[in-house]
py3Dmol code that shows the C-alpha trace and the ligand (Angstrom):
import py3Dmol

protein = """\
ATOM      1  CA  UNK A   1     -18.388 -39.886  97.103  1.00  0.00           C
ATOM      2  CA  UNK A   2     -15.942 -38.134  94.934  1.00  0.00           C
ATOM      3  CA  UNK A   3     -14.290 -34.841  96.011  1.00  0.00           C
ATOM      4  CA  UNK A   4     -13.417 -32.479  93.203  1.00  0.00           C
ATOM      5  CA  UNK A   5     -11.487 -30.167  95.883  1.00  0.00           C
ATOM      6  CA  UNK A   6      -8.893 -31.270  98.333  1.00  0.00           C
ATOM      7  CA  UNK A   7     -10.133 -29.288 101.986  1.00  0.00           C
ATOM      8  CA  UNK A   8      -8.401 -31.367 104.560  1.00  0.00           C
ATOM      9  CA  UNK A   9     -10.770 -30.822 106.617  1.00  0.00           C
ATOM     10  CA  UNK A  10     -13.243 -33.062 108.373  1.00  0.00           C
ATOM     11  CA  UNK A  11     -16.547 -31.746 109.524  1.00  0.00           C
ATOM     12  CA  UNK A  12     -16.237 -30.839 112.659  1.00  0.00           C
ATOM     13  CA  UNK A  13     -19.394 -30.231 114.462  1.00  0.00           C
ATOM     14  CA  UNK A  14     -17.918 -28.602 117.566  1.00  0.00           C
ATOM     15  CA  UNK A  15     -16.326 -25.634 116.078  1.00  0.00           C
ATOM     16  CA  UNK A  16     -17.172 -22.181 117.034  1.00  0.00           C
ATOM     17  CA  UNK A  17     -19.113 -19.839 114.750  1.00  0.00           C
ATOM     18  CA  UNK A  18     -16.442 -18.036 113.375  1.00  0.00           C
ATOM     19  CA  UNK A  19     -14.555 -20.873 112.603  1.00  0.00           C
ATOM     20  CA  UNK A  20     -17.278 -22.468 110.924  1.00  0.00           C
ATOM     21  CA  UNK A  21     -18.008 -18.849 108.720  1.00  0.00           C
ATOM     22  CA  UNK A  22     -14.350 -18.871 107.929  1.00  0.00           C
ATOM     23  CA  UNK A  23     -14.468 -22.614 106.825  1.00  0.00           C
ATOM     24  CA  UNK A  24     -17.207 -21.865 104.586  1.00  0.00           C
ATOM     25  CA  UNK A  25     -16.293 -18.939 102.788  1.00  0.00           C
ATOM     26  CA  UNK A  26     -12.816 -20.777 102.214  1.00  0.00           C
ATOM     27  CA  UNK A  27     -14.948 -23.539 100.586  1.00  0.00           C
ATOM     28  CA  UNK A  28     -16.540 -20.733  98.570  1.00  0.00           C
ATOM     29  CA  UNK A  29     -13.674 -19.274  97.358  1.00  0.00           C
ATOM     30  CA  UNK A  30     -12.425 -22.522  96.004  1.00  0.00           C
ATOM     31  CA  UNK A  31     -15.882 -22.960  94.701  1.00  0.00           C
ATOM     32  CA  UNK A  32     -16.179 -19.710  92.778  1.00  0.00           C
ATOM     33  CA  UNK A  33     -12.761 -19.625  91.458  1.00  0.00           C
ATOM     34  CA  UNK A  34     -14.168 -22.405  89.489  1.00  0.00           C
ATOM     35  CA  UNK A  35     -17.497 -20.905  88.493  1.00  0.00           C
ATOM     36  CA  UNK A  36     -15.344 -17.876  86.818  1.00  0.00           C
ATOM     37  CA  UNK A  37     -13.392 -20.399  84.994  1.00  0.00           C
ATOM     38  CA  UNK A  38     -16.176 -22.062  83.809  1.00  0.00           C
ATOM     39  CA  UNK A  39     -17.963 -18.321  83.295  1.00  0.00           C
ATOM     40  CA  UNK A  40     -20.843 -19.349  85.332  1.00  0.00           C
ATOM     41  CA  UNK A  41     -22.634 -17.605  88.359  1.00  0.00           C
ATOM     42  CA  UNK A  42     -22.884 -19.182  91.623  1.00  0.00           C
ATOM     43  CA  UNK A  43     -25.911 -21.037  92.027  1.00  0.00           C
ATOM     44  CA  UNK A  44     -27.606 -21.047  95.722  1.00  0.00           C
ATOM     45  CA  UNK A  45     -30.681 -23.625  95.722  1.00  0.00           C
ATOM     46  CA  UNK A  46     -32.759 -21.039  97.696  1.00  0.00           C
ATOM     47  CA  UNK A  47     -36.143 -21.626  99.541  1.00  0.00           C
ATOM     48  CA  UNK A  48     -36.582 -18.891 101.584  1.00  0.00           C
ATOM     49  CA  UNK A  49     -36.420 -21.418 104.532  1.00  0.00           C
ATOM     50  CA  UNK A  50     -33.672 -21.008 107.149  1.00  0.00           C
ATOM     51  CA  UNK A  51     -30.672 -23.005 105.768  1.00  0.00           C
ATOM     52  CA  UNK A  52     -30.939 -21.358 102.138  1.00  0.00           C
ATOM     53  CA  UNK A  53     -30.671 -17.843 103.171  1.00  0.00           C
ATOM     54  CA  UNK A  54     -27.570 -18.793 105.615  1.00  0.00           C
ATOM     55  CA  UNK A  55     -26.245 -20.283 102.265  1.00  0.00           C
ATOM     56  CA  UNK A  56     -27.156 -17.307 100.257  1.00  0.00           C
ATOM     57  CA  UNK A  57     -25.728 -15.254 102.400  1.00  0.00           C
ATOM     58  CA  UNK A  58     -22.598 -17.215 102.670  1.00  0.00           C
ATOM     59  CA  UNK A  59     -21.853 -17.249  98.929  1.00  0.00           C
ATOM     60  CA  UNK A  60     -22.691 -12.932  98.698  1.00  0.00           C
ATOM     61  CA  UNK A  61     -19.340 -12.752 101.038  1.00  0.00           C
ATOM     62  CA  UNK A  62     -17.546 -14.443  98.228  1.00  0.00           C
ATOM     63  CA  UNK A  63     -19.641 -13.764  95.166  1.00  0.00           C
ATOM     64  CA  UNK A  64     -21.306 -10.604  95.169  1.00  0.00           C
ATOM     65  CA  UNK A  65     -23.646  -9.921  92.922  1.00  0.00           C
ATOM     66  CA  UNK A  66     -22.292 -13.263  90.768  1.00  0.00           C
ATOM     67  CA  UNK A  67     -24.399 -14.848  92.905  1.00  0.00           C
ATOM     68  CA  UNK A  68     -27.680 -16.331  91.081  1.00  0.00           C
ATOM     69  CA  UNK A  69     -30.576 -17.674  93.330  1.00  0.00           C
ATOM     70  CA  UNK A  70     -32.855 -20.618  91.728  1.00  0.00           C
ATOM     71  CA  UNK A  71     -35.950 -21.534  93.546  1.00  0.00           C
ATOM     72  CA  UNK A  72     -37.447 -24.911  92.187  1.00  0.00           C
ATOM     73  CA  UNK A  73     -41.668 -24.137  91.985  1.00  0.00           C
ATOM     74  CA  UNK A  74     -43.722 -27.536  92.954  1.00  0.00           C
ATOM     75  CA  UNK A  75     -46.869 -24.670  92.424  1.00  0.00           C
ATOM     76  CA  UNK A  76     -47.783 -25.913  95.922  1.00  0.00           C
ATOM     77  CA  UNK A  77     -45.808 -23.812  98.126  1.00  0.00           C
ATOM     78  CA  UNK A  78     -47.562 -22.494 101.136  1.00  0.00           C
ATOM     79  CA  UNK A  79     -49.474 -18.550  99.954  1.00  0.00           C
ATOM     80  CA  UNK A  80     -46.933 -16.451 100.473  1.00  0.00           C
ATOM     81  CA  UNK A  81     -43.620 -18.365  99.889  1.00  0.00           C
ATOM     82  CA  UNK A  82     -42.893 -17.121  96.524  1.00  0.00           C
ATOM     83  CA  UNK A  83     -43.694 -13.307  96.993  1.00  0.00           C
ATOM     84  CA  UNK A  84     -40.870 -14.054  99.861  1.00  0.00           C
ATOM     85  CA  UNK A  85     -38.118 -15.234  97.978  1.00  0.00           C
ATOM     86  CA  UNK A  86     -38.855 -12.728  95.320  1.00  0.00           C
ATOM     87  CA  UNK A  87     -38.625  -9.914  97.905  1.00  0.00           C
ATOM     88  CA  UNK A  88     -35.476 -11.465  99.566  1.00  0.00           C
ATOM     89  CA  UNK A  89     -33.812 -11.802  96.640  1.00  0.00           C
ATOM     90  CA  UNK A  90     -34.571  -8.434  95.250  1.00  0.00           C
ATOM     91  CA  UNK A  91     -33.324  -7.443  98.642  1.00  0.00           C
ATOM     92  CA  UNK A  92     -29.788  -9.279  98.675  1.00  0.00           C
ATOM     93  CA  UNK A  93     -29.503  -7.949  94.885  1.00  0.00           C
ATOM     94  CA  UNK A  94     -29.837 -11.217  93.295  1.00  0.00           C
ATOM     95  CA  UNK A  95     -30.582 -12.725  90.128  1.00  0.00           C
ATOM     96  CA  UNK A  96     -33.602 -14.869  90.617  1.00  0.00           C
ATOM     97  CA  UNK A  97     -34.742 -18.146  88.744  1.00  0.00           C
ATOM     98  CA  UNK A  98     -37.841 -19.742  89.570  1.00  0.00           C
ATOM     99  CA  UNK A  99     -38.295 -22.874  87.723  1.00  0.00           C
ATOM    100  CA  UNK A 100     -41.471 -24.289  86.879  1.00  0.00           C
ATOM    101  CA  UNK A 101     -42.181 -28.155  86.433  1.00  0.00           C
ATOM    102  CA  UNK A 102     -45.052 -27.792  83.814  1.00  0.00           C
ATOM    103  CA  UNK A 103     -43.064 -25.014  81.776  1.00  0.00           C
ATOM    104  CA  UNK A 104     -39.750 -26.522  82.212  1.00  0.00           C
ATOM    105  CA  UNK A 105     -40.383 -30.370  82.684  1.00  0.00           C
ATOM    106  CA  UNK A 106     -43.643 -32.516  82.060  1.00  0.00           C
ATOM    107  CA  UNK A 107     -46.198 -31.129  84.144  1.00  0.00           C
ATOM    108  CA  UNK A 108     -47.329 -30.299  87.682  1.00  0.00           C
ATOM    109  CA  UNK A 109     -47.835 -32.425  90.812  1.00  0.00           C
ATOM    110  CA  UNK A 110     -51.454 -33.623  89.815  1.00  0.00           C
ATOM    111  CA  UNK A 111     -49.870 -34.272  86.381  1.00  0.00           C
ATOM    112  CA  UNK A 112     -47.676 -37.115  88.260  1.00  0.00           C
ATOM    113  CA  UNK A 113     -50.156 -38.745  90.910  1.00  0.00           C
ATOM    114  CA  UNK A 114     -52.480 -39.503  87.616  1.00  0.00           C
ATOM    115  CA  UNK A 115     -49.569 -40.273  85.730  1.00  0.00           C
ATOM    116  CA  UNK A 116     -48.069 -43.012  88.362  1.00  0.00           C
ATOM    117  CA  UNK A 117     -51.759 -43.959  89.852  1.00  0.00           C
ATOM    118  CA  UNK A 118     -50.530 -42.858  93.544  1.00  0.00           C
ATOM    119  CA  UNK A 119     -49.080 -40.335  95.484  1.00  0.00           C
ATOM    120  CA  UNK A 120     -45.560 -40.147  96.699  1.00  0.00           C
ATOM    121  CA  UNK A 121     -44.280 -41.908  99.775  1.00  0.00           C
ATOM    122  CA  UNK A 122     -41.153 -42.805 101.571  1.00  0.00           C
ATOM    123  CA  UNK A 123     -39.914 -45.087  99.371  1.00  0.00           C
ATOM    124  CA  UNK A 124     -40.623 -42.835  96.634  1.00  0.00           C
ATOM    125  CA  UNK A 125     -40.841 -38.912  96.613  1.00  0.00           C
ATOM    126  CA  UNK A 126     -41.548 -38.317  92.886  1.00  0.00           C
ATOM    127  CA  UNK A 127     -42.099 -34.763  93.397  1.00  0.00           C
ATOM    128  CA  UNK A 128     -39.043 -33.972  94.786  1.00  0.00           C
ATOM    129  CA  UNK A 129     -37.526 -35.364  91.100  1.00  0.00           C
ATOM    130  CA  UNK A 130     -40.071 -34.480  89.297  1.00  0.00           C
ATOM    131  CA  UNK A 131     -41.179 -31.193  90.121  1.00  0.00           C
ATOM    132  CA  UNK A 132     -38.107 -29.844  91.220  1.00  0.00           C
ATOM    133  CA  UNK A 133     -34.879 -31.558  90.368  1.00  0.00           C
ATOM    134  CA  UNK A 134     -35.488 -32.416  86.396  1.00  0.00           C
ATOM    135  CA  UNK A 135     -37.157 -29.299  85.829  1.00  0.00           C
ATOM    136  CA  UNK A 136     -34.449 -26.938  87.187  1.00  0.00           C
ATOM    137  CA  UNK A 137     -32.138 -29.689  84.770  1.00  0.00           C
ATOM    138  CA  UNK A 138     -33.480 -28.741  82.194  1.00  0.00           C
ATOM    139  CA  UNK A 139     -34.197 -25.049  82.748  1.00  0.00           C
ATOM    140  CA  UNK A 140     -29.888 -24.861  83.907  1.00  0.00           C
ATOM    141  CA  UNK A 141     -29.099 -26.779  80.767  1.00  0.00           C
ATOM    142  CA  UNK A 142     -31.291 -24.189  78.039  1.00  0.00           C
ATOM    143  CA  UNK A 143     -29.140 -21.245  79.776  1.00  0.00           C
ATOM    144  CA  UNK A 144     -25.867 -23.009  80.335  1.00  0.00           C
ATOM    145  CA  UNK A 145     -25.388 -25.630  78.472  1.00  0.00           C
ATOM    146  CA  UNK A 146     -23.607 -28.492  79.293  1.00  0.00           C
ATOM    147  CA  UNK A 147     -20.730 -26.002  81.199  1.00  0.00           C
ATOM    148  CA  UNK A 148     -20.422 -27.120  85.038  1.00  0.00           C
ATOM    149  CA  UNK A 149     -22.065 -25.551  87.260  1.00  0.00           C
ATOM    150  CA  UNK A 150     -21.694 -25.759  90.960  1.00  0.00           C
ATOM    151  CA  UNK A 151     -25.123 -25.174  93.081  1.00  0.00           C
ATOM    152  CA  UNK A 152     -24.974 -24.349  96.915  1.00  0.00           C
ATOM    153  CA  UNK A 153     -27.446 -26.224  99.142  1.00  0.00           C
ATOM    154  CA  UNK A 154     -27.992 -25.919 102.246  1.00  0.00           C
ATOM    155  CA  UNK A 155     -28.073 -29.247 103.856  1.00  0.00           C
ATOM    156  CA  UNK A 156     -27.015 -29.707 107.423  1.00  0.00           C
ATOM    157  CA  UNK A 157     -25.404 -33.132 108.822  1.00  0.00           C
ATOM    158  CA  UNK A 158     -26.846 -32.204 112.371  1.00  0.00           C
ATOM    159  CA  UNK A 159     -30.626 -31.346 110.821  1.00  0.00           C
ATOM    160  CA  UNK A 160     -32.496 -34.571 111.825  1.00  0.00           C
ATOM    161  CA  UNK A 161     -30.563 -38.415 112.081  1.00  0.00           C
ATOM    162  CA  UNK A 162     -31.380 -39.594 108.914  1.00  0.00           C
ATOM    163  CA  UNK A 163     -29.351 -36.836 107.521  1.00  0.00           C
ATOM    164  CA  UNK A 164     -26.918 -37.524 109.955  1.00  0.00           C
ATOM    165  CA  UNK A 165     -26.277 -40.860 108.781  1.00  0.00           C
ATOM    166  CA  UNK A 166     -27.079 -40.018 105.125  1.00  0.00           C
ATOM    167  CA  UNK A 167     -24.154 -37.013 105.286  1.00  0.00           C
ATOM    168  CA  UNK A 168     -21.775 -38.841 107.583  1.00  0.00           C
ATOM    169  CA  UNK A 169     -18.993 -39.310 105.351  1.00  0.00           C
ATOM    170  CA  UNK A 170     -19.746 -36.829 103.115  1.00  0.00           C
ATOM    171  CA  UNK A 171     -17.209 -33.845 101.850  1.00  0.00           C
ATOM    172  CA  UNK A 172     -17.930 -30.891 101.146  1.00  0.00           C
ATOM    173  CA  UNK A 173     -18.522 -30.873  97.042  1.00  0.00           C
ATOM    174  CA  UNK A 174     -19.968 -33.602  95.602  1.00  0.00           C
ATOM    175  CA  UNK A 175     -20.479 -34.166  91.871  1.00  0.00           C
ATOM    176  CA  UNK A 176     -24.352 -33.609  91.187  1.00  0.00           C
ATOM    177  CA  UNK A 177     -26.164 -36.875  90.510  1.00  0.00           C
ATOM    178  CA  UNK A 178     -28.834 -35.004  88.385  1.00  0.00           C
ATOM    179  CA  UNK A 179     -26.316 -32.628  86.457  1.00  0.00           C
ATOM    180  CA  UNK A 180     -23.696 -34.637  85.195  1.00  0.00           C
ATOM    181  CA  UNK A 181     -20.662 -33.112  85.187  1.00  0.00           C
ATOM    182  CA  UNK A 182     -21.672 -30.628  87.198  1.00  0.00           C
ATOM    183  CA  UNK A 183     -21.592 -30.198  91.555  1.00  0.00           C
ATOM    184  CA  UNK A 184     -23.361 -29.489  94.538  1.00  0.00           C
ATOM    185  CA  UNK A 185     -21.547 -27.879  97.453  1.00  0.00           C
ATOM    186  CA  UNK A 186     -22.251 -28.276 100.949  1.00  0.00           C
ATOM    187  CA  UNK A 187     -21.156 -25.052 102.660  1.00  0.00           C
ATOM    188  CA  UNK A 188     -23.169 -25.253 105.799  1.00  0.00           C
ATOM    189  CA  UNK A 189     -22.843 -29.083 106.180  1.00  0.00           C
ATOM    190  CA  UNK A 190     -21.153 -28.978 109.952  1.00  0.00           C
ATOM    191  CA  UNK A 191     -23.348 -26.047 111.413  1.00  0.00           C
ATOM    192  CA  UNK A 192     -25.769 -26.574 114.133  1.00  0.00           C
ATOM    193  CA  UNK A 193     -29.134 -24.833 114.119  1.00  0.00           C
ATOM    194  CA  UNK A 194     -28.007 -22.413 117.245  1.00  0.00           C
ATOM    195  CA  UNK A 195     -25.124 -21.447 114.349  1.00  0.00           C
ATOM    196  CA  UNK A 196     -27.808 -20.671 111.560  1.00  0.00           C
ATOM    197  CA  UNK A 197     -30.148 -18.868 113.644  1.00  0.00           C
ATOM    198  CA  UNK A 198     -26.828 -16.424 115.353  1.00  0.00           C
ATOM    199  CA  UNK A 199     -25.549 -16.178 111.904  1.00  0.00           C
ATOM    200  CA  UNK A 200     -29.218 -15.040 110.791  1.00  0.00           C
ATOM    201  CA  UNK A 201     -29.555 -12.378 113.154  1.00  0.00           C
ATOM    202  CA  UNK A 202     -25.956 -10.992 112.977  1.00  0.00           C
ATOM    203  CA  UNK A 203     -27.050 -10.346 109.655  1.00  0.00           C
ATOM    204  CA  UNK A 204     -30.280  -9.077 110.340  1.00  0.00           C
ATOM    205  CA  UNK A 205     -32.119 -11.817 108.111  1.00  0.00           C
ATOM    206  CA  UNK A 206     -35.635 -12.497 109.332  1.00  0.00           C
ATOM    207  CA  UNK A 207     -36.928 -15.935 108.347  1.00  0.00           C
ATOM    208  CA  UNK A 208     -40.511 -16.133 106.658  1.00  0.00           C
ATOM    209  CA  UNK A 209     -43.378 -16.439 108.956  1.00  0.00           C
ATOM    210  CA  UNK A 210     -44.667 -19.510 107.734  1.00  0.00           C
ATOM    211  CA  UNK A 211     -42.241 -21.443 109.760  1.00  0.00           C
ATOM    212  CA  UNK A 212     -43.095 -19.507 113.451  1.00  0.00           C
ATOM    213  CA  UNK A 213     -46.707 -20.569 112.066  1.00  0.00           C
ATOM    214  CA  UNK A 214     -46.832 -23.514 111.001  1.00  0.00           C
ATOM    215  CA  UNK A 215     -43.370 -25.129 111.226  1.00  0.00           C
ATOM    216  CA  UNK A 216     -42.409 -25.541 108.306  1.00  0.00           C
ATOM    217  CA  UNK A 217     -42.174 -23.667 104.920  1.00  0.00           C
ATOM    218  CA  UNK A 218     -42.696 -24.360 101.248  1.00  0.00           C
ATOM    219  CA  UNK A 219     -44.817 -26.818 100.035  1.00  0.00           C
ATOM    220  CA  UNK A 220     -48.512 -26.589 101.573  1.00  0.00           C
ATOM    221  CA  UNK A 221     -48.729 -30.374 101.186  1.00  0.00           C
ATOM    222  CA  UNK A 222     -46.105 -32.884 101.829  1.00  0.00           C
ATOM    223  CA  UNK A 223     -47.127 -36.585 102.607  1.00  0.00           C
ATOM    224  CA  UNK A 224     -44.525 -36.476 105.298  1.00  0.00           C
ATOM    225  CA  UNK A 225     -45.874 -33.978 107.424  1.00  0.00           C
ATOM    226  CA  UNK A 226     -47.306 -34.640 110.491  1.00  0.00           C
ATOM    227  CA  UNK A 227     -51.700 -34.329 111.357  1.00  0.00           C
ATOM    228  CA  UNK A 228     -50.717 -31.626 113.149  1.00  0.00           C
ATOM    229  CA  UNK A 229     -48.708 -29.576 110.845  1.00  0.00           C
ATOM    230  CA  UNK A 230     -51.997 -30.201 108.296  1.00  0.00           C
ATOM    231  CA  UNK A 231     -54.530 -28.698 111.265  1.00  0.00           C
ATOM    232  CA  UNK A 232     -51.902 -25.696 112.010  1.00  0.00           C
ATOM    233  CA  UNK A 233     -52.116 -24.912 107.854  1.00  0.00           C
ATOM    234  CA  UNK A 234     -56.292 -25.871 107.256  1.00  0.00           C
ATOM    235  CA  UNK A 235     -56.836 -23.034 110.168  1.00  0.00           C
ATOM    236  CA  UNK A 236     -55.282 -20.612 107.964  1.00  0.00           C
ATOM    237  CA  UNK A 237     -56.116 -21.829 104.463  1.00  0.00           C
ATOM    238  CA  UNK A 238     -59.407 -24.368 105.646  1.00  0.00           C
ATOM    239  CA  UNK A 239     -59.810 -24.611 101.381  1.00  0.00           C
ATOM    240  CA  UNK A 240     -56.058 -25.292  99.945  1.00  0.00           C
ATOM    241  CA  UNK A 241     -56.197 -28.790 100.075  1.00  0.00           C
ATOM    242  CA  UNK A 242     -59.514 -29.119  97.991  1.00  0.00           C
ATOM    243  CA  UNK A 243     -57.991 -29.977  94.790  1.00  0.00           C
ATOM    244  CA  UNK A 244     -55.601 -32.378  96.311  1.00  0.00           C
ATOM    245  CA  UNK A 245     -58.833 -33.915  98.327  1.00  0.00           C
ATOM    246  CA  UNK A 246     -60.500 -34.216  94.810  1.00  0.00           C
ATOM    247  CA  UNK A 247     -57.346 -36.203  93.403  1.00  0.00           C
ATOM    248  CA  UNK A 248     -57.740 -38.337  96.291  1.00  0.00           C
ATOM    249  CA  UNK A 249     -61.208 -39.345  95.234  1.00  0.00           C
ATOM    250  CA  UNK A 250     -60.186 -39.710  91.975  1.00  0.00           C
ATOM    251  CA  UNK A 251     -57.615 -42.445  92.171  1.00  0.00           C
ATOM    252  CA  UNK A 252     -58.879 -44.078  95.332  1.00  0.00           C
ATOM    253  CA  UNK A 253     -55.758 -43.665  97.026  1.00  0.00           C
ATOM    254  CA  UNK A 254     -54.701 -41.598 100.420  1.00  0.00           C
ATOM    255  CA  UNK A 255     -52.432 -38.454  99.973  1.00  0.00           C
ATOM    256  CA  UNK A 256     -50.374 -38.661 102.976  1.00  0.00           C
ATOM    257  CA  UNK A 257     -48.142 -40.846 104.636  1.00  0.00           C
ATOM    258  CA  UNK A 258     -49.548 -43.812 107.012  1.00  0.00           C
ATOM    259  CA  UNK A 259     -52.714 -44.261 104.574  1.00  0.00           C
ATOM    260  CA  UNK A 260     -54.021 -40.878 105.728  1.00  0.00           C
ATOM    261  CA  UNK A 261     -56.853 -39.313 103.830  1.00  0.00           C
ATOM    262  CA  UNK A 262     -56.488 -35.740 103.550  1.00  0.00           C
ATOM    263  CA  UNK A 263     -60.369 -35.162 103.430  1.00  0.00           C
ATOM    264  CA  UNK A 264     -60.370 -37.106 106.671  1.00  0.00           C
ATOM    265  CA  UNK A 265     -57.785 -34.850 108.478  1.00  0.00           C
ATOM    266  CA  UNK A 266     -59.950 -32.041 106.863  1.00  0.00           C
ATOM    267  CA  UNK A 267     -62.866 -33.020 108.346  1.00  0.00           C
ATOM    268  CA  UNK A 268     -61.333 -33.990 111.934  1.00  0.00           C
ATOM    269  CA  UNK A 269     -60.077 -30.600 111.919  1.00  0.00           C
ATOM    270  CA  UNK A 270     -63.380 -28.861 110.824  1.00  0.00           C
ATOM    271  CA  UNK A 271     -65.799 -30.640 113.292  1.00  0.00           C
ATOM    272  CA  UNK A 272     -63.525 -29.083 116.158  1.00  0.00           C
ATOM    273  CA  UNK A 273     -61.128 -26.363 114.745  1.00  0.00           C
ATOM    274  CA  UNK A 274     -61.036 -24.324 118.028  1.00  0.00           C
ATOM    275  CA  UNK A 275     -60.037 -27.248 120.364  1.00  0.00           C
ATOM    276  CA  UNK A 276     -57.562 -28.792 118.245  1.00  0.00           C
ATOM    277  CA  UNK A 277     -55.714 -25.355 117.883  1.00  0.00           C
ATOM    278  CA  UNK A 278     -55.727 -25.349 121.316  1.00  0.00           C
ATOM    279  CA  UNK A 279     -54.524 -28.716 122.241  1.00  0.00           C
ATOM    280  CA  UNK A 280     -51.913 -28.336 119.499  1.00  0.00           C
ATOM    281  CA  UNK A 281     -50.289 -24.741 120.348  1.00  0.00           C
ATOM    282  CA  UNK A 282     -47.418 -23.282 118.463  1.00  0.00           C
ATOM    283  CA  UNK A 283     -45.057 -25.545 116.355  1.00  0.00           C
ATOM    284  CA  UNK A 284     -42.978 -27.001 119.288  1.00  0.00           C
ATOM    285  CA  UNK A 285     -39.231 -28.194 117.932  1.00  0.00           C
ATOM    286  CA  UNK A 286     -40.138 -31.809 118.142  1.00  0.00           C
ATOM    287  CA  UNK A 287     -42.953 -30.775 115.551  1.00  0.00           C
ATOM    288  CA  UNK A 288     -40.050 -28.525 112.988  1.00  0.00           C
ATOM    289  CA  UNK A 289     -38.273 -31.510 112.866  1.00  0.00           C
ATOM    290  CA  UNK A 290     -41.130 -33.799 111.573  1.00  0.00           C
ATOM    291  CA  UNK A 291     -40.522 -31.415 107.913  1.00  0.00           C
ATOM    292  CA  UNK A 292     -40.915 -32.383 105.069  1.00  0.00           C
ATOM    293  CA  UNK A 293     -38.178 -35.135 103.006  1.00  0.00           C
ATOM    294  CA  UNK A 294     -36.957 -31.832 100.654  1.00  0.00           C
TER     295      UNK A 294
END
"""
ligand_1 = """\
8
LIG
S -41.697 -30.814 100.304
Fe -42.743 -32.807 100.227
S -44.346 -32.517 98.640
Fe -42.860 -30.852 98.364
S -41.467 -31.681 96.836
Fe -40.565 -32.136 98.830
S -41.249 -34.217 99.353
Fe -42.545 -33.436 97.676
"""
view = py3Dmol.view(width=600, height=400)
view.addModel(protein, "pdb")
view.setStyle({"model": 0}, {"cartoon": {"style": "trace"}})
view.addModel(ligand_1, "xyz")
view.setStyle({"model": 1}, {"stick": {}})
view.zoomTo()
view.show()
């Protein structure tokens, strides 16, 4: 990968957290210097999960109130996830941009299954693209043209072993394969999960409660998540998946990963809801990790 920035520096996973904070805000302060000269705010990709707000709160240090958050819509999230991000970002101060992929790019997630005939899969998450890359594209291009812009996300090497292999070699700023011209900067790319949940509380950020519920956050549906993760969210939404289930009927073809039918896992969790919340219990780690691709 190309580095626009020299930081000889190589991640180094076993620094403390203060070295890793100072790190990052020196990363930041290269990065912004650039986003004045290009008179552009500093974009955080923010989700409201755990890694975003560490980055968000990172790039405040060095950015202030030049700091602009943009939360990419799939119009699935989990009930409660947008209200969150609103409130958090109205809370840090921060300009927020919620993009939207019917508004800003072709349509919404049903849109796409019909469109392609089948829903996404390993090989190929089209709603990550889709619904959330292209449209944020094209809603960053109306406002800025084609000026670079630099977006923080909040990728860790350490958060599961693909993306340990995936973000082995990588530096910190990468040019942004789906804004040319532009980058995305890794600020948080060395910190372990023990550093983002200390650097959380030291600055009194709590995390939505979606994840202590269900373990994980943002969309209600992913095809990667786990039976369980489906039973933990039917138990508090038993109707959110209706629409998806009548999609599934539609194109003869299973919503989730492993040829799973979402209208089975429905009704497996229906015809014993009480025993499977039992035998399943709060989202253990092993279970967090099993998130979704994005
Ligand atoms: S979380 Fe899952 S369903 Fe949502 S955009 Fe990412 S891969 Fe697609």
């Amino acid at each position: 990968m190309r580095e626009i920035f020299k930081i000889d520096k190589a991640i180094d996973i076993e620094l403390s957290l203060p070295e890793k904070i100072e790190r990052s805000l020196e990363i930041l302060d290269l990065v912004y210097a650039k986003c004045q000269e290009q008179e552009v705010p500093m974009f955080v990709n923010f989700s409201g999960g755990k890694d975003s707000s560490a980055c968000l709160l990172l790039a405040r240090e060095i950015a202030g109130d030049k700091v602009e958050c943009i939360f990419m819509s799939t119009l699935m999230e989990l009930p409660g996830t947008v209200e969150f991000v609103k409130q958090e970002a109205e809370r840090l101060k921060v300009t927020l941009h919620i993009t939207d992929p019917i508004r800003d790019y072709m349509g919404d997630f049903s849109w796409w299954v019909r469109h392609y005939g089948y829903f996404p899969s390993f090989g190929y998450n089209f709603c990550n693209s889709r619904l959330k890359i292209r449209a944020s594209r094209r809603y960053l291009r109306k406002i800025h043209g084609l000026k670079t812009m630099f977006r923080l996300n909040g990728v860790r090497q350490q958060e599961s072993s693909r993306r340990k292999k995936m973000y082995k070699e990588s530096p910190f700023v990468v040019p942004d394969g789906d804004l040319s011209g532009s980058y995305i900067v890794y600020p948080i790319l060395e910190w372990t999960g023990d550093n983002i949940k200390e650097y959380l509380s030291i600055n009194n950020f709590e995390v939505h409660k979606q994840y202590s519920a269900f373990g994980v956050s943002g969309c209600a549906y992913c095809p990667f998540y786990q039976k369980d993760i489906y039973f933990r969210i039917l138990n508090a939404y038993p109707d959110i998946y209706d629409e998806l289930i009548k999609l599934e009927d539609e194109i003869g073809k299973p919503a989730v990963s492993g040829n799973l039918y979402l209208k089975d896992i429905k009704a497996e969790f229906l015809a014993n809801p009480e025993g499977i919340m039992e035998r399943i219990g709060a989202p253990s780690e092993k279970i967090k990790r099993c998130k979704a691709l994005c």
